[in-house]
PDB file of N, H, CA, C and O in Angstrom:
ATOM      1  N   UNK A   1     -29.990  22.424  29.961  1.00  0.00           N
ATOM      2  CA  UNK A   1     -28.575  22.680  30.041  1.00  0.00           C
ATOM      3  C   UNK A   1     -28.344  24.169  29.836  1.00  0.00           C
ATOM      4  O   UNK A   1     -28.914  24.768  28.924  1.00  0.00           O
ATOM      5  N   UNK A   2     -27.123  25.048  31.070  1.00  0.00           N
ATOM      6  H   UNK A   2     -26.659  24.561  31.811  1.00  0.00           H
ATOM      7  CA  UNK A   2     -27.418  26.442  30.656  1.00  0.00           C
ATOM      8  C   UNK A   2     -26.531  26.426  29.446  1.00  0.00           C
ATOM      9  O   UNK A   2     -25.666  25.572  29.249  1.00  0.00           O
ATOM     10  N   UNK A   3     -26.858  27.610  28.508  1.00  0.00           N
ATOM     11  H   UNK A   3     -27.560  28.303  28.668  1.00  0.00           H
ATOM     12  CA  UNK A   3     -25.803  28.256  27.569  1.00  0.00           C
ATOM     13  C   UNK A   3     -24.132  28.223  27.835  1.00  0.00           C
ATOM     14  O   UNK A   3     -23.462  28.800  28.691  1.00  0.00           O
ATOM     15  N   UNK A   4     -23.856  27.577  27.067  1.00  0.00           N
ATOM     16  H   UNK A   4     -24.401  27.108  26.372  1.00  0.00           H
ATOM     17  CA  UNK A   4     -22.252  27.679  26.657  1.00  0.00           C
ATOM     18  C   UNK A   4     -22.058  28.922  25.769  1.00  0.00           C
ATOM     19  O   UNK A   4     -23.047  29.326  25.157  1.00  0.00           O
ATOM     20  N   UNK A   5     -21.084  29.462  25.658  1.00  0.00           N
ATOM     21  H   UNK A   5     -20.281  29.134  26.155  1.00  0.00           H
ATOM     22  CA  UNK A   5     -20.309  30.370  24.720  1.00  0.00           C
ATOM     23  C   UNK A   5     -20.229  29.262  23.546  1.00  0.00           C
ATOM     24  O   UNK A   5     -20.010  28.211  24.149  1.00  0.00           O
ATOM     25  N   UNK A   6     -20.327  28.879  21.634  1.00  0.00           N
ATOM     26  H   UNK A   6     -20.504  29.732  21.144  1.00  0.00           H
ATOM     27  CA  UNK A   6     -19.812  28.427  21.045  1.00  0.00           C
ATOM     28  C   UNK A   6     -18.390  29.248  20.681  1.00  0.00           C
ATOM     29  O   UNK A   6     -18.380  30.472  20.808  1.00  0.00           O
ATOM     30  N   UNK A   7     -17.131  28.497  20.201  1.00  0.00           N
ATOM     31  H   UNK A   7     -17.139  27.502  20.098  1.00  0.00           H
ATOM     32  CA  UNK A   7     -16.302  28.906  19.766  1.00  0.00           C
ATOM     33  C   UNK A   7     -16.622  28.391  18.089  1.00  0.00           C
ATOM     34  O   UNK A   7     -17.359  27.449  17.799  1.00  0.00           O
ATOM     35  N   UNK A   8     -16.055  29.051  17.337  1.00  0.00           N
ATOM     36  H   UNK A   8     -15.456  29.816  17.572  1.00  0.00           H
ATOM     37  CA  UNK A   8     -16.250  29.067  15.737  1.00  0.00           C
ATOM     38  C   UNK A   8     -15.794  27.611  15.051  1.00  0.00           C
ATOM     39  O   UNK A   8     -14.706  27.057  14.889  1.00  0.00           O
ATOM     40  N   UNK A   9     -16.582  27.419  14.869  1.00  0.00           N
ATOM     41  H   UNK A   9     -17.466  27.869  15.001  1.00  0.00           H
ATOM     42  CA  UNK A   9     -15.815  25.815  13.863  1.00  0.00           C
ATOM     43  C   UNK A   9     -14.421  26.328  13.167  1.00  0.00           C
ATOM     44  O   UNK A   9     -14.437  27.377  12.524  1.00  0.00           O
ATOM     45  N   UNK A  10     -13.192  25.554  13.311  1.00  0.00           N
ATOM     46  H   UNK A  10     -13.179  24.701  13.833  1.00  0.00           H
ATOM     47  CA  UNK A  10     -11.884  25.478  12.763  1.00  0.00           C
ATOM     48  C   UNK A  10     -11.656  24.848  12.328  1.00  0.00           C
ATOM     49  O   UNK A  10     -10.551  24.822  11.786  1.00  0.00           O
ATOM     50  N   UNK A  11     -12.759  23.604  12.210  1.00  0.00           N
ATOM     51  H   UNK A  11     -13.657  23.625  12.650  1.00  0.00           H
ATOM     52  CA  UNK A  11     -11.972  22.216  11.521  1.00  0.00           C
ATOM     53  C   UNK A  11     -13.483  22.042  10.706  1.00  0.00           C
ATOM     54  O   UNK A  11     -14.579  22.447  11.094  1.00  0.00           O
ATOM     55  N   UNK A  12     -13.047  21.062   9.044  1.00  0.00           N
ATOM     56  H   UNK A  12     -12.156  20.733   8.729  1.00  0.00           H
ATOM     57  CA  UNK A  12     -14.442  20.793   9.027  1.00  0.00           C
ATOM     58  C   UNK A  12     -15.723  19.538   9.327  1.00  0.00           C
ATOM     59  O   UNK A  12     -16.903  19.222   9.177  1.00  0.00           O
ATOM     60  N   UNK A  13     -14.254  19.131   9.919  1.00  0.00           N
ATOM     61  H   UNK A  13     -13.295  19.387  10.041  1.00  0.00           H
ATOM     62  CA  UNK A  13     -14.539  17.530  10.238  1.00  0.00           C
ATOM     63  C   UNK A  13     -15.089  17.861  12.074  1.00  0.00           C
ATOM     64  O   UNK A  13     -15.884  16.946  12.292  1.00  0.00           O
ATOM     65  N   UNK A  14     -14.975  18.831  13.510  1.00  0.00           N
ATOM     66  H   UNK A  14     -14.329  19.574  13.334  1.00  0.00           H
ATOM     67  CA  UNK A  14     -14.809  18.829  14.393  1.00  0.00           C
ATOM     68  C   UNK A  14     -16.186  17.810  14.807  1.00  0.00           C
ATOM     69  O   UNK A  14     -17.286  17.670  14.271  1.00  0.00           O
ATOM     70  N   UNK A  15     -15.750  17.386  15.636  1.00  0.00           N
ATOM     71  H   UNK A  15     -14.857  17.499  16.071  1.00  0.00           H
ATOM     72  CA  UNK A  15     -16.642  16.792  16.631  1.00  0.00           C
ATOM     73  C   UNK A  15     -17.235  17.238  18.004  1.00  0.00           C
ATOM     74  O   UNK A  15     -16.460  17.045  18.941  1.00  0.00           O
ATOM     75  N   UNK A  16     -18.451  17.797  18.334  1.00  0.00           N
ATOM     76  H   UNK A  16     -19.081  17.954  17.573  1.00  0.00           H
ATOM     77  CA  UNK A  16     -18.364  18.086  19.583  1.00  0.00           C
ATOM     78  C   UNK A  16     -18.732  17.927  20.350  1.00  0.00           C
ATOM     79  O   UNK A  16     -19.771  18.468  19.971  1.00  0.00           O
ATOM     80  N   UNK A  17     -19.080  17.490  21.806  1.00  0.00           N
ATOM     81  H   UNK A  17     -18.236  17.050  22.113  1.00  0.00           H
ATOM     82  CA  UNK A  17     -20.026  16.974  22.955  1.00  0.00           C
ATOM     83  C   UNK A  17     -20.370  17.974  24.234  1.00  0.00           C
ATOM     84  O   UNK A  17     -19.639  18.952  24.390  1.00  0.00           O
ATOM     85  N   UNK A  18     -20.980  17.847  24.743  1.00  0.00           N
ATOM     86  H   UNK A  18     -21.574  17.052  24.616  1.00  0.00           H
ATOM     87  CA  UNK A  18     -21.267  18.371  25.913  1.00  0.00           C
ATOM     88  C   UNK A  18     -21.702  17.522  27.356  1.00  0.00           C
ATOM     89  O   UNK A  18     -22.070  16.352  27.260  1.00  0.00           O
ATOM     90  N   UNK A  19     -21.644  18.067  28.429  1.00  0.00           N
ATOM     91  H   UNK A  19     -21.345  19.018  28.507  1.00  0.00           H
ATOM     92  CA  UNK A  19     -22.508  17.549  29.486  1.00  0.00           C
ATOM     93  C   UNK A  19     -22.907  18.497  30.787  1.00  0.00           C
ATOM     94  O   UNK A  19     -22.111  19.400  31.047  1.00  0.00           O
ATOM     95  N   UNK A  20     -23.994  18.369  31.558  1.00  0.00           N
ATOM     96  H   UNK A  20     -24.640  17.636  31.347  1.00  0.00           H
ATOM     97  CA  UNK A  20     -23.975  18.733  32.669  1.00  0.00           C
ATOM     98  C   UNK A  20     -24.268  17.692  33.954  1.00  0.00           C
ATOM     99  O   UNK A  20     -24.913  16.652  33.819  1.00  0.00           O
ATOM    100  N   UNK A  21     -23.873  17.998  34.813  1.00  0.00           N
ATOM    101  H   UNK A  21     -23.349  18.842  34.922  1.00  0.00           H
ATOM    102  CA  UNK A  21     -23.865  16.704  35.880  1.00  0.00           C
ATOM    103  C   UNK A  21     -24.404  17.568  36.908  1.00  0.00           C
ATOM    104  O   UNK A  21     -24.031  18.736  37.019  1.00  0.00           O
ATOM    105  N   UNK A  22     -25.274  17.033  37.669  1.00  0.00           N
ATOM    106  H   UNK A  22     -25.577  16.084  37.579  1.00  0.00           H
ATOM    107  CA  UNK A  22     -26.077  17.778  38.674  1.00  0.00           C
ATOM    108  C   UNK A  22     -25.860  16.789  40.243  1.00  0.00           C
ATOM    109  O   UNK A  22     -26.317  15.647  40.292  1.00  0.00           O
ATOM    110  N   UNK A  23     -25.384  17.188  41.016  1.00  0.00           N
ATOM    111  H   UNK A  23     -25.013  18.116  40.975  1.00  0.00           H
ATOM    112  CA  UNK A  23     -25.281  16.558  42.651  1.00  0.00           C
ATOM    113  C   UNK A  23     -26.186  17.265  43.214  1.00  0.00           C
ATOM    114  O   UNK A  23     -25.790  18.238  43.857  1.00  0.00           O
ATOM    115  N   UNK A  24     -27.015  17.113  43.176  1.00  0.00           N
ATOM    116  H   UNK A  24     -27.336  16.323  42.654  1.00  0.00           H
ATOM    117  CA  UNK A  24     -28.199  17.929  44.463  1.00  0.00           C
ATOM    118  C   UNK A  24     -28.410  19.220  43.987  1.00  0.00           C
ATOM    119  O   UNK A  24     -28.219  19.460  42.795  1.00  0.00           O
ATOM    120  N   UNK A  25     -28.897  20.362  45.011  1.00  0.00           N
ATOM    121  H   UNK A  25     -29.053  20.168  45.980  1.00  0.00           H
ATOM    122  CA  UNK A  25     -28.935  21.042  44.546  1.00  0.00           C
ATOM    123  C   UNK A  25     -27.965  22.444  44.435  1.00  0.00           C
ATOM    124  O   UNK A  25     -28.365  23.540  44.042  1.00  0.00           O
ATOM    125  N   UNK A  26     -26.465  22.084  44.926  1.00  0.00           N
ATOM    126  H   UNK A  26     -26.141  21.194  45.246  1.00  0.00           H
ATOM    127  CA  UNK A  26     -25.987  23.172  44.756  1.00  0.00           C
ATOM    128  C   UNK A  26     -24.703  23.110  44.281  1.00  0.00           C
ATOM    129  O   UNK A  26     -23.853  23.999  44.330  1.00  0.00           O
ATOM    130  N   UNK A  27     -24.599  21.875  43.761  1.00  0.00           N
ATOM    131  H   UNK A  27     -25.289  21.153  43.721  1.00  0.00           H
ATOM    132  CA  UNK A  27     -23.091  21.283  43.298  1.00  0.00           C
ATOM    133  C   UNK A  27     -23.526  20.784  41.528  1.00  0.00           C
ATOM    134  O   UNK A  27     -23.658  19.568  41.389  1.00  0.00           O
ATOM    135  N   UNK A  28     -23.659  21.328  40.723  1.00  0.00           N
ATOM    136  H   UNK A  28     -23.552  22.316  40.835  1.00  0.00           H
ATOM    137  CA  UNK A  28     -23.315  21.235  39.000  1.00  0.00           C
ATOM    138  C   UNK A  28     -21.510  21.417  38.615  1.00  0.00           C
ATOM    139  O   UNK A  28     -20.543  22.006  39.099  1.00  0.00           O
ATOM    140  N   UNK A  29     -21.828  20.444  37.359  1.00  0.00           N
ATOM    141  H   UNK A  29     -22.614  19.966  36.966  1.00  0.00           H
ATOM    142  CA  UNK A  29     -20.546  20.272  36.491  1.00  0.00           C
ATOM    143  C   UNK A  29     -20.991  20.824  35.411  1.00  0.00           C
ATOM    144  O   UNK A  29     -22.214  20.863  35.275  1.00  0.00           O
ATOM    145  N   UNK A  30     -20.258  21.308  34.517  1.00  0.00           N
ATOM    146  H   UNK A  30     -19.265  21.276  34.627  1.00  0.00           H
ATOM    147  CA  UNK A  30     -20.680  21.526  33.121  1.00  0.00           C
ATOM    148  C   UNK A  30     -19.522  21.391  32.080  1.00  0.00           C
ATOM    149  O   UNK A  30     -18.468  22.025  32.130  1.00  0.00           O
ATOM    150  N   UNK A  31     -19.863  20.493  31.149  1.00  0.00           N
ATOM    151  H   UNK A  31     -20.719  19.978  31.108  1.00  0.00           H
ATOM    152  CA  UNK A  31     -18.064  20.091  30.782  1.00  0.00           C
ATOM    153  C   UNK A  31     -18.623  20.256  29.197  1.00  0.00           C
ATOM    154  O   UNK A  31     -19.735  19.815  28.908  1.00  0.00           O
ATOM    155  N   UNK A  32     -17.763  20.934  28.177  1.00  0.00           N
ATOM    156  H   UNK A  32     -16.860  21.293  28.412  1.00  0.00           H
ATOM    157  CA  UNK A  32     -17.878  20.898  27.056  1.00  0.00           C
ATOM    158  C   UNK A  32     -16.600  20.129  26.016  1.00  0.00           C
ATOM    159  O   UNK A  32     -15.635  20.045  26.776  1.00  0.00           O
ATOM    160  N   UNK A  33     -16.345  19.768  25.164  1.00  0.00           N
ATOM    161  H   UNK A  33     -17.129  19.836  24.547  1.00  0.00           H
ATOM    162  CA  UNK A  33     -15.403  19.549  24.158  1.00  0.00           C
ATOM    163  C   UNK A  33     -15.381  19.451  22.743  1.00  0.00           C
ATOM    164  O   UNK A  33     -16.549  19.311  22.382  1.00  0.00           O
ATOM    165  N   UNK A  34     -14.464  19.459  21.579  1.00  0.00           N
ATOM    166  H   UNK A  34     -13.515  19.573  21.873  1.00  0.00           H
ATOM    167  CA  UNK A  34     -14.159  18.583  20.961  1.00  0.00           C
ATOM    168  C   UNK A  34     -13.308  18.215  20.521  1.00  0.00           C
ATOM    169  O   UNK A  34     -12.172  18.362  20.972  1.00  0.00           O
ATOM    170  N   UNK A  35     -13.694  17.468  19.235  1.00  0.00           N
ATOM    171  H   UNK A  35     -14.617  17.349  18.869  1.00  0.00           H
ATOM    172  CA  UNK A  35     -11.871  16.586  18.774  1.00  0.00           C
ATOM    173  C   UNK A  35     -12.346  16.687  17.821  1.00  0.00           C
ATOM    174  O   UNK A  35     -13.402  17.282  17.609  1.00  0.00           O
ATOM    175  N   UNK A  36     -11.255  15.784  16.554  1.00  0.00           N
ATOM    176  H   UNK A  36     -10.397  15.300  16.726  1.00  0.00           H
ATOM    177  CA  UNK A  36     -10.906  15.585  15.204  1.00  0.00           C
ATOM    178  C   UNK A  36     -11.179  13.957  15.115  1.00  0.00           C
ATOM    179  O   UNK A  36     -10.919  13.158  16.015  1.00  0.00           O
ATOM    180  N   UNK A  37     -11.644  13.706  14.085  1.00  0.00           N
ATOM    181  H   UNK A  37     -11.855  14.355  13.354  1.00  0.00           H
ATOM    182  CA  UNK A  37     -11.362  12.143  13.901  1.00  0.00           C
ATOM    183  C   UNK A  37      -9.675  12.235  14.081  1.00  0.00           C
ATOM    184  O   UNK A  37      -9.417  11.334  14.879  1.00  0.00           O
ATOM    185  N   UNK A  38      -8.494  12.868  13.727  1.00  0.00           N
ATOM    186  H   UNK A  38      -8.704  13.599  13.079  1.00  0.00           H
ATOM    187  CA  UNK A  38      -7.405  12.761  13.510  1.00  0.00           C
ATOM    188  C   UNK A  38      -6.911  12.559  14.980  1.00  0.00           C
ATOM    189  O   UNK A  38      -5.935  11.886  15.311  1.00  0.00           O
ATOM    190  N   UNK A  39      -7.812  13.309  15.865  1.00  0.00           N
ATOM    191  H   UNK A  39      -8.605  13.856  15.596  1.00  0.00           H
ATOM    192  CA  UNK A  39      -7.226  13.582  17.066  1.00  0.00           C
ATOM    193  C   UNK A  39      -7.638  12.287  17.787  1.00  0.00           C
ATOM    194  O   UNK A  39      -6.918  11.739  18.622  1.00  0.00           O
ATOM    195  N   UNK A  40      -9.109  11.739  17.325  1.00  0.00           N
ATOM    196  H   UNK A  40      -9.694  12.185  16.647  1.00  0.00           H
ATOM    197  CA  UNK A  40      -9.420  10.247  18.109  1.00  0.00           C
ATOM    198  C   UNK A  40      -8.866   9.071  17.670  1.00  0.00           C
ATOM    199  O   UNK A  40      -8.894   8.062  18.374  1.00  0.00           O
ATOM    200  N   UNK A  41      -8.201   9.102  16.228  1.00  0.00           N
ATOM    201  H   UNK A  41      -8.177   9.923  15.656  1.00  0.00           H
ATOM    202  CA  UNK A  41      -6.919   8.189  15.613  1.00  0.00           C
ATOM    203  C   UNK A  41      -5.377   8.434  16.906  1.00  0.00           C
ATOM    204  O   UNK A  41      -4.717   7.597  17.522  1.00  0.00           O
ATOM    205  N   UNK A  42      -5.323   9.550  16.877  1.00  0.00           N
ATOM    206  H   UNK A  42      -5.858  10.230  16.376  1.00  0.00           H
ATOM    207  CA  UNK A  42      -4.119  10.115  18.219  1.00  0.00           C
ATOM    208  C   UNK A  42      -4.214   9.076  19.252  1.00  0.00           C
ATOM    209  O   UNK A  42      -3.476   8.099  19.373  1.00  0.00           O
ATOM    210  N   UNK A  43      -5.183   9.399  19.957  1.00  0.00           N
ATOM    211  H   UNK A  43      -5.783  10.193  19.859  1.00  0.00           H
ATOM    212  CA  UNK A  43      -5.838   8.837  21.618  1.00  0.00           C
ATOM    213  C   UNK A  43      -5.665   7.468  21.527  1.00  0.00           C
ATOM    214  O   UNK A  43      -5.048   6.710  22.275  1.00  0.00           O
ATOM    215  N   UNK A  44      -6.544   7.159  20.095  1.00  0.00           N
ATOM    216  H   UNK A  44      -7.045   7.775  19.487  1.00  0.00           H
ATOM    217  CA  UNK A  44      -5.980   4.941  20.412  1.00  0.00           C
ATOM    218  C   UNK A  44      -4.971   4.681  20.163  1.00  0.00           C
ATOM    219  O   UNK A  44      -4.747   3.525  20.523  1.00  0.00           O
ATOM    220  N   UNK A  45      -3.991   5.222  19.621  1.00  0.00           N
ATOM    221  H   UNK A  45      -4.173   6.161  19.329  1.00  0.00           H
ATOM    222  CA  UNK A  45      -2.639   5.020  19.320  1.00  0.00           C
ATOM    223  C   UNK A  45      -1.915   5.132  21.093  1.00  0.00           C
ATOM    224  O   UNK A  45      -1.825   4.262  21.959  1.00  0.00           O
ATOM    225  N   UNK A  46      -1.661   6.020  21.094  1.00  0.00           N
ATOM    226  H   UNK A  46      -1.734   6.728  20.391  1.00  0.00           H
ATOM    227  CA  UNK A  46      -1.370   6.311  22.666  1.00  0.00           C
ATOM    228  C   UNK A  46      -1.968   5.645  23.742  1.00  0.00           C
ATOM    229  O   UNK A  46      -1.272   5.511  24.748  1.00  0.00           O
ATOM    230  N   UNK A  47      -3.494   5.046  23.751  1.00  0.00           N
ATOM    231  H   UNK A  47      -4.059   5.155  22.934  1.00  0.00           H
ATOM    232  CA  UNK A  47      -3.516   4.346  24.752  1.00  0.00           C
ATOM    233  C   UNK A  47      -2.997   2.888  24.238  1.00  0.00           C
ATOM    234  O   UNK A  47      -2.802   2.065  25.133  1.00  0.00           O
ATOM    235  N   UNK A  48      -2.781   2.526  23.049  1.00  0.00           N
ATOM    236  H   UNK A  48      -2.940   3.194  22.323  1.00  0.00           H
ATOM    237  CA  UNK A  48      -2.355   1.371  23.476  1.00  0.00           C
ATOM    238  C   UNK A  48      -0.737   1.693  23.168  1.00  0.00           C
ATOM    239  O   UNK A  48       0.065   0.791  23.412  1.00  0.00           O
ATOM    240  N   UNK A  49      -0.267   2.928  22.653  1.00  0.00           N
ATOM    241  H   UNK A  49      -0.918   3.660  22.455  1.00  0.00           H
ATOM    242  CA  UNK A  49       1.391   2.710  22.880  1.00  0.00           C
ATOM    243  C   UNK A  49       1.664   2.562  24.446  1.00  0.00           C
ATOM    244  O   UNK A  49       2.841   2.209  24.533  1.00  0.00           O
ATOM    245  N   UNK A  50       1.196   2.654  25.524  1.00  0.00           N
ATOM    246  H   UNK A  50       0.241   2.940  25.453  1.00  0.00           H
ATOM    247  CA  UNK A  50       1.438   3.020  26.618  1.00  0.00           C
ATOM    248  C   UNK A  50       1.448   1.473  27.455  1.00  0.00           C
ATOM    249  O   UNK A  50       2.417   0.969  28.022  1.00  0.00           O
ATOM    250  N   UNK A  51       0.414   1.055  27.367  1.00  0.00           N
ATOM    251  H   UNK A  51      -0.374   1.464  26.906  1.00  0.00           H
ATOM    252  CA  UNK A  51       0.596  -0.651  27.464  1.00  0.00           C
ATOM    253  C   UNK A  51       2.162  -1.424  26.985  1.00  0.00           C
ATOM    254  O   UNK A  51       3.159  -1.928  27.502  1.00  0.00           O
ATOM    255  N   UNK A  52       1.785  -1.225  26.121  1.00  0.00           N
ATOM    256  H   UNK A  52       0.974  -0.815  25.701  1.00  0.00           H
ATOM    257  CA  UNK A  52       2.863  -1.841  24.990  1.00  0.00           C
ATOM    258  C   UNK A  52       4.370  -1.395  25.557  1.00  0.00           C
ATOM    259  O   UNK A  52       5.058  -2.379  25.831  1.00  0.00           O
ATOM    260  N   UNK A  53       4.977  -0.194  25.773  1.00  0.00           N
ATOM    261  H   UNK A  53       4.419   0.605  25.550  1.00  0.00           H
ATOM    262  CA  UNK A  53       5.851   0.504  26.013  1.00  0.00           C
ATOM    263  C   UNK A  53       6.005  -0.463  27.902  1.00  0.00           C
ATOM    264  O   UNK A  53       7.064  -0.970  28.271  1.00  0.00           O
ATOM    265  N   UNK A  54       5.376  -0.470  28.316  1.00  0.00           N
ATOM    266  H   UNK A  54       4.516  -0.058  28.015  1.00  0.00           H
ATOM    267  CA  UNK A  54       5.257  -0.914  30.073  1.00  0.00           C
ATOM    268  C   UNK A  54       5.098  -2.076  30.047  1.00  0.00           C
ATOM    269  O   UNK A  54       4.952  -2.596  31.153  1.00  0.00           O
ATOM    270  N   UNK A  55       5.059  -2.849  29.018  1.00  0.00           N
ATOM    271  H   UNK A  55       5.178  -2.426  28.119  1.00  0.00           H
ATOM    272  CA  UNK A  55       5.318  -4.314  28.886  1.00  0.00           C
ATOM    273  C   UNK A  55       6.762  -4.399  28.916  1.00  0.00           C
ATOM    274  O   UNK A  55       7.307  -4.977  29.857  1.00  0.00           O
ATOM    275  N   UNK A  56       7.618  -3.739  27.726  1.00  0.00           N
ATOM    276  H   UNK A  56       7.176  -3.269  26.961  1.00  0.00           H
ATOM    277  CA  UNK A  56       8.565  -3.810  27.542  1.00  0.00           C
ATOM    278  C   UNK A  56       9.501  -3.502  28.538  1.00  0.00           C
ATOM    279  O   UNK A  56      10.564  -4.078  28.773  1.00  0.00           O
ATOM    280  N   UNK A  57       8.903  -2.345  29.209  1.00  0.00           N
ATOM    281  H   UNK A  57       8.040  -1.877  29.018  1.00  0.00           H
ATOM    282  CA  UNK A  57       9.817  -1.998  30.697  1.00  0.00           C
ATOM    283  C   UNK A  57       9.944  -3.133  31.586  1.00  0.00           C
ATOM    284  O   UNK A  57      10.974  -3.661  32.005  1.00  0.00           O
ATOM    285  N   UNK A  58       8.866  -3.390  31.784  1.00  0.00           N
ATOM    286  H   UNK A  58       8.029  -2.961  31.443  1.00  0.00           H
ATOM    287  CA  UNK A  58       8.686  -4.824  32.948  1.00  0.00           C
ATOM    288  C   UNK A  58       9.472  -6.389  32.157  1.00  0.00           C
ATOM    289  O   UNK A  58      10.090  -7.242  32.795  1.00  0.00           O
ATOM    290  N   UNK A  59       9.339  -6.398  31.372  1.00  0.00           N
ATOM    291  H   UNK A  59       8.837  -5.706  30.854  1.00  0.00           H
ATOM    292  CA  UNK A  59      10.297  -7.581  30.695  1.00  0.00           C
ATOM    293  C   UNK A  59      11.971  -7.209  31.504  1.00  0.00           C
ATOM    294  O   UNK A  59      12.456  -7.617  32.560  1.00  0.00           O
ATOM    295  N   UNK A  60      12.696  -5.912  30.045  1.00  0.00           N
ATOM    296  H   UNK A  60      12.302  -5.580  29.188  1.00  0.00           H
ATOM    297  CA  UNK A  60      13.408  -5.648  30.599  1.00  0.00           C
ATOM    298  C   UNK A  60      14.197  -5.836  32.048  1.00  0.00           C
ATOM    299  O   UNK A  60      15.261  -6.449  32.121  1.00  0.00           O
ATOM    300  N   UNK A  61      13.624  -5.308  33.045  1.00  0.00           N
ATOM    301  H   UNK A  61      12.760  -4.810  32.986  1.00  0.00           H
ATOM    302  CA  UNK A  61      13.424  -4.817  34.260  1.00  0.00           C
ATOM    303  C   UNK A  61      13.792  -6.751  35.274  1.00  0.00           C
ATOM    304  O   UNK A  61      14.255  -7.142  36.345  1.00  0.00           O
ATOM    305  N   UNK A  62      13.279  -7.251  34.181  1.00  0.00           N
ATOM    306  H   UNK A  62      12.902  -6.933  33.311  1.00  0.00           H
ATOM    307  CA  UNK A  62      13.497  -8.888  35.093  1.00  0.00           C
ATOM    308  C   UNK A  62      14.352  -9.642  34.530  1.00  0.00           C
ATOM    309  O   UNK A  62      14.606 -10.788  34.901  1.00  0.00           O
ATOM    310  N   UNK A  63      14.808  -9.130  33.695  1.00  0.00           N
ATOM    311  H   UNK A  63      14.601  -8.200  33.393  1.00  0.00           H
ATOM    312  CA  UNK A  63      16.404  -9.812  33.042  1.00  0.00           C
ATOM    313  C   UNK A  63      17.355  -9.159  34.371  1.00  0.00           C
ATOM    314  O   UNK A  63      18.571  -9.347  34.411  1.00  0.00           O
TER     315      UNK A  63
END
């Protein structure tokens, strides 16, 4: 995997991942991130407020 730049830890909890994805030979991805446990508490909240919220629309919606 080539070298990433690190940015400085800000959190002391951070989490971080990487990847590279290779298509043949002249097409690469290279994807870096991270998060917070606080921030992956965020994400399941939101994916399931979003369900939940579009239930309620579609109920609604057939009255």
């Amino acid at each position: 995997m080539k070298s990433v730049t690190e940015d400085p830890i800000t959190h002391p909890e951070v989490i971080r991942g990487g990847f590279e994805l290779r298509l043949g030979e002249k097409i690469s991805f290279i994807g870096q991130g991270r998060i917070t446990p606080a921030g992956i508490v965020s994400a399941g909240i939101i994916t399931v407020a979003i369900p939940v919220a579009t239930t309620a629309l579609v109920r609604a919606a057939r009255r």
